[in-house]
N, C-alpha and C positions, 0 to 999 in steps of 0.2 A: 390898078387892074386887080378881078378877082383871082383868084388860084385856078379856081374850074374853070375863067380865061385864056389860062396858057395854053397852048398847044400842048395835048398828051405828053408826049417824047420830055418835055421838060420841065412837067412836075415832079417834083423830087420824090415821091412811091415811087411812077411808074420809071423812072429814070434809075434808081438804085436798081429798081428789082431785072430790067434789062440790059443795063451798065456796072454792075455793082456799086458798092460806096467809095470805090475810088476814083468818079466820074465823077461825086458832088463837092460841091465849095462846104466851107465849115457851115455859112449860114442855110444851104440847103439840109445838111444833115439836122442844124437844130430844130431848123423848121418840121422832121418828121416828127420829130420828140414833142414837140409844143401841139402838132397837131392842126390847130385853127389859131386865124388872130382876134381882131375886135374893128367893132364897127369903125370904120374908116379905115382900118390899117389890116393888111393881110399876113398870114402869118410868116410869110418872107419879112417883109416890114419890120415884125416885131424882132423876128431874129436879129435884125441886120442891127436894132437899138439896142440889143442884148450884147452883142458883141464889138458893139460903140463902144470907146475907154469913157470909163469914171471920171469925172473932178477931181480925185482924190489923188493928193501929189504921189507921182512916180508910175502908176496906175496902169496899166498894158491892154492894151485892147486884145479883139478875138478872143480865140479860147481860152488863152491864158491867164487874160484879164478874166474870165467870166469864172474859173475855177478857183477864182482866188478873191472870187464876189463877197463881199457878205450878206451872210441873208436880208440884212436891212438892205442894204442894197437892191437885192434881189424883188423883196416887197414893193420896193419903192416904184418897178417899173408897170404903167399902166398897162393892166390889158393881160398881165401876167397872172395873178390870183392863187390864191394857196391850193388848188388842185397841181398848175402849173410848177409854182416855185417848188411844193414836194416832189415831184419829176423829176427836176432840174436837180435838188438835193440828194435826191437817188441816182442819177447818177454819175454825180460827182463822188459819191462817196464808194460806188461801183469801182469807179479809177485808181481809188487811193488804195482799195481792198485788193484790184488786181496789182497793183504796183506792190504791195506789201508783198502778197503771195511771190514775186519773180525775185524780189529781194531775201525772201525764207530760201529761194532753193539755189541762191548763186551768190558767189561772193561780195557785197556789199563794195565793199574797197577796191574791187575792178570795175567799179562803173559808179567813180564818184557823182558825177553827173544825174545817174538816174536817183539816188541819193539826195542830192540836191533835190530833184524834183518832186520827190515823194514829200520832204520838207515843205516844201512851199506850198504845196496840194494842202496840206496840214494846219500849216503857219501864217501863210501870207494875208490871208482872208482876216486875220485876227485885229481887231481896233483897239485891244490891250494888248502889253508885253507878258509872252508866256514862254517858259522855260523847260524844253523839253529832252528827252534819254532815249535812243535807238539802242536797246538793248543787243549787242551780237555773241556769237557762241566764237568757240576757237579759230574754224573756221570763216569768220566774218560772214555768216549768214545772219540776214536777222531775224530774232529770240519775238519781237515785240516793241514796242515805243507806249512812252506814258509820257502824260505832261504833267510833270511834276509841281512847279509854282508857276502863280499868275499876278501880275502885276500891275502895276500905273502905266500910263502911256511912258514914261520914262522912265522907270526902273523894276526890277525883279529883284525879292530877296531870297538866295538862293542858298542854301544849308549844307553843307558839305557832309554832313552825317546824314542826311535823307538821302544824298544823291549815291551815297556808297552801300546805306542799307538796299537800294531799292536794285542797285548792280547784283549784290549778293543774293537776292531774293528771287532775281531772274538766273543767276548760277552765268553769269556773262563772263566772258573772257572776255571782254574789249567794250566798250563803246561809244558812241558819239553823241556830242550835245549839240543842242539846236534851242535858238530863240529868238524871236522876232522883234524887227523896229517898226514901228507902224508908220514913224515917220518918214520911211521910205529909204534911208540914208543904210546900206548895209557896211559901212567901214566900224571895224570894233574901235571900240572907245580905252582907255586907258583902265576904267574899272571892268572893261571885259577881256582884257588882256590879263588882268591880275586876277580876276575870276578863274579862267582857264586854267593857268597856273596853280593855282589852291585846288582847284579840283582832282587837275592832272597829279598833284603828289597827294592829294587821299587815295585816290583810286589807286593809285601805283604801292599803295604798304598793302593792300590787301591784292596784289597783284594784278589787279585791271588794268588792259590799257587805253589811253584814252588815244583814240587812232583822231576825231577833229572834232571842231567846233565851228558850229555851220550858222552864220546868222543869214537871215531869215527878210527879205524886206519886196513890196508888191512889184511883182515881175523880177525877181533878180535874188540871188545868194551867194556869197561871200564863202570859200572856206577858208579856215586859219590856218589849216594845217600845208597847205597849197601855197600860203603868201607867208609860211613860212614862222611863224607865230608858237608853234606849238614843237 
């Protein structure tokens, strides 16, 4: 069925704009974003394959799965097209920028969680392992985040003199490291347990502290500092 077949009342415009958007399902709200679908398939249709989970082991469908798409991914879906997939990019990266902005003005480390999420928004999307610094000030608000090294699907080489200049450089009093497995699996490894540790006593001569170490894997994150690790 077409869109302009539905009965008014429950097309997702006119249904938002007289219900608000807490009367719509995820795949109605995507469908405003995308607009139209493609020949055969309407743009509910394409949502609803938009928010299908990936092949890709561990993989999460809906929205979670889809913010942690990759763009290949993204591409991949027929009917989508690079006017779309730039949409979609925009905004997802809307997300990440409003979730940074509530993490500047409130204390990070009371809402590990939201922490985690902004990580994965970041991270999880990534088909290489990248190693990355959430810069915070005394008050655990956050300074900024860099991704410092990037790696092979199985390892990162990670420099403990980069990761202490680049603390000093932001004037951080504390912060957290984060780095993704792509292969789904987020239990740290023995050389990421020793990692932590070298890192935790560079930081700590120049006074930094290292409050966690969050790895990173599609639909799900691990902290270390939570299971006790750090």
């Amino acid at each position: 069925m077409r869109l302009e077949e539905l009965p008014p009342d429950v097309r997702p415009r006119e249904k938002i704009l007289n219900r608000g958007p807490n009367a719509l399902s995820d795949c109605e709200l995507l469908a405003l974003i995308l607009r139209t679908g493609i020949a055969g398939k309407n743009v509910l249709q394409l949502s609803q394959e938009l928010l299908a989970p990936s092949k890709a082991a561990g993989a999460q469908s809906g929205l979670a799965g889809l913010f942690q798409a990759s763009n290949t991914r993204l591409r991949a879906v027929k009917g989508l097209g690079p006017a779309k997939t730039a949409e979609l990019m925009a905004v997802m990266e809307l997300a990440r920028r409003a979730m940074a902005q509530q993490l500047e003005v409130r204390q990070s480390m009371n809402s590990p969680e939201a922490v985690q999420l902004y990580l994965q928004l970041h991270l999880a999307h990534k088909d290489h392992e990248a190693f990355a610094m959430l810069f915070l000030d005394a008050q655990h608000r956050l300074i900024g985040m860099e991704t410092l090294f990037r790696g092979t699907l199985t390892q990162t080489s990670v420099y403990p003199r980069e990761v202490v200049l680049r603390a000093l450089h932001h004037k951080a009093g504390a912060v957290v490291l984060a780095h993704n497995h792509p292969s789904g699996t987020v239990q740290p490894s023995p050389a990421d347990k020793s990692l932590t540790q070298i890192l935790k006593a560079a930081l700590g001569l120049v006074d930094i502290h290292l409050l966690d170490h969050v790895i990173v894997g599609p639909g799900q994150a691990l902290s270390m500092a939570q299971k006790g690790f750090i």
